[in-house]
C-alpha positions in Angstrom: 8.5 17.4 107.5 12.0 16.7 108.7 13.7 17.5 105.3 11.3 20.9 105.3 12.5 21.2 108.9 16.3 20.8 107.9 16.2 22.9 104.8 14.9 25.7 107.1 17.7 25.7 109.8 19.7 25.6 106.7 18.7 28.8 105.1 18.8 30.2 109.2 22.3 29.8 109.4 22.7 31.1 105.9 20.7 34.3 106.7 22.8 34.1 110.7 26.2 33.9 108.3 25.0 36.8 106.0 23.8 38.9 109.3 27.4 38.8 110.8 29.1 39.8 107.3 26.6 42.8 107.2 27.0 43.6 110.9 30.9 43.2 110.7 31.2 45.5 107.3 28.9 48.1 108.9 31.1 47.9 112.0 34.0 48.7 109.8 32.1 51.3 108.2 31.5 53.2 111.4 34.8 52.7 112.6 36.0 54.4 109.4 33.4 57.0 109.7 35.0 57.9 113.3 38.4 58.2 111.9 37.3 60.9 109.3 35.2 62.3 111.8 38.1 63.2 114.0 40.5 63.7 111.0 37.4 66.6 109.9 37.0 67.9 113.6 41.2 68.4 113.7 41.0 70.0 110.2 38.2 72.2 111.3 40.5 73.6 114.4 43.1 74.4 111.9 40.8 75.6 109.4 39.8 78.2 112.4 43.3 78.6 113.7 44.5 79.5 110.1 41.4 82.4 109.8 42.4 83.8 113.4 46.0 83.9 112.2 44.9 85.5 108.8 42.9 88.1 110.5 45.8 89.4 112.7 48.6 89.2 109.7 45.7 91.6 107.6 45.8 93.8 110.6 49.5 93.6 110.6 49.6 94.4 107.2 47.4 96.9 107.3 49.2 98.6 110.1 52.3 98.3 108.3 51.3 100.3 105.6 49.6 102.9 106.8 53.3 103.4 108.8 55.0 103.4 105.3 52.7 105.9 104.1 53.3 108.2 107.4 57.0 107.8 106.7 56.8 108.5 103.1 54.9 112.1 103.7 57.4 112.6 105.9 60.0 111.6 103.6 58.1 114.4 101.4 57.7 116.8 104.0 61.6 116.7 104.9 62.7 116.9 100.8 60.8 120.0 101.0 62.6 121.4 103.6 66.1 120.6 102.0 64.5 122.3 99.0 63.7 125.6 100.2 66.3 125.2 103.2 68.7 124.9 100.0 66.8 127.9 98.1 67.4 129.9 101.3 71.2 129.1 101.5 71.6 129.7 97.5 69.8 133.3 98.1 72.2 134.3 101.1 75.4 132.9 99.4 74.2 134.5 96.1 74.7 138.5 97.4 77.9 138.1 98.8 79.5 136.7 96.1 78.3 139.4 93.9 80.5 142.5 93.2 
């Protein structure tokens, strides 16, 4: 009964021993689960920071060129004026160099 009694504190300790491995290997496993936890929630803010920043440097872009194209009918608008501006000038000159 003693020897039964023995053996039995034994394996106790043994499953006590085992208990303290799991608990400290889960307590490292939540500790390392709280570290990527916070690594994810500070990628997450820049994840969100980078799409807000994204958004407003489309807009810019988009702004930009639509003032390109502006300036480029403009651009247009004003080599058609030299055009017939010149035409006009080549027309007057024309008659009074003429005998």
């Amino acid at each position: 009964h003693e020897q039964l009694l023995k053996m039995m504190e034994e394996r106790m300790m043994d499953v006590e021993q085992k208990l303290r491995l799991v608990k400290r290997l889960l307590q490292d496993k939540v500790n390392q689960l709280k570290e990527q936890l916070s690594k994810n929630t500070k990628a997450d803010v820049m994840v969100k920071d980078l799409y807000v920043e994204n958004a407003q440097l489309l807009k810019a872009l988009e702004v930009t060129e639509q003032r390109q194209k502006t300036a480029e009918r403009k651009n247009y608008l004003l080599e058609e004026k030299i055009a017939n501006l010149n035409r006009i000038v080549k027309n007057l000159a024309s008659p009074s160099f003429s005998p």
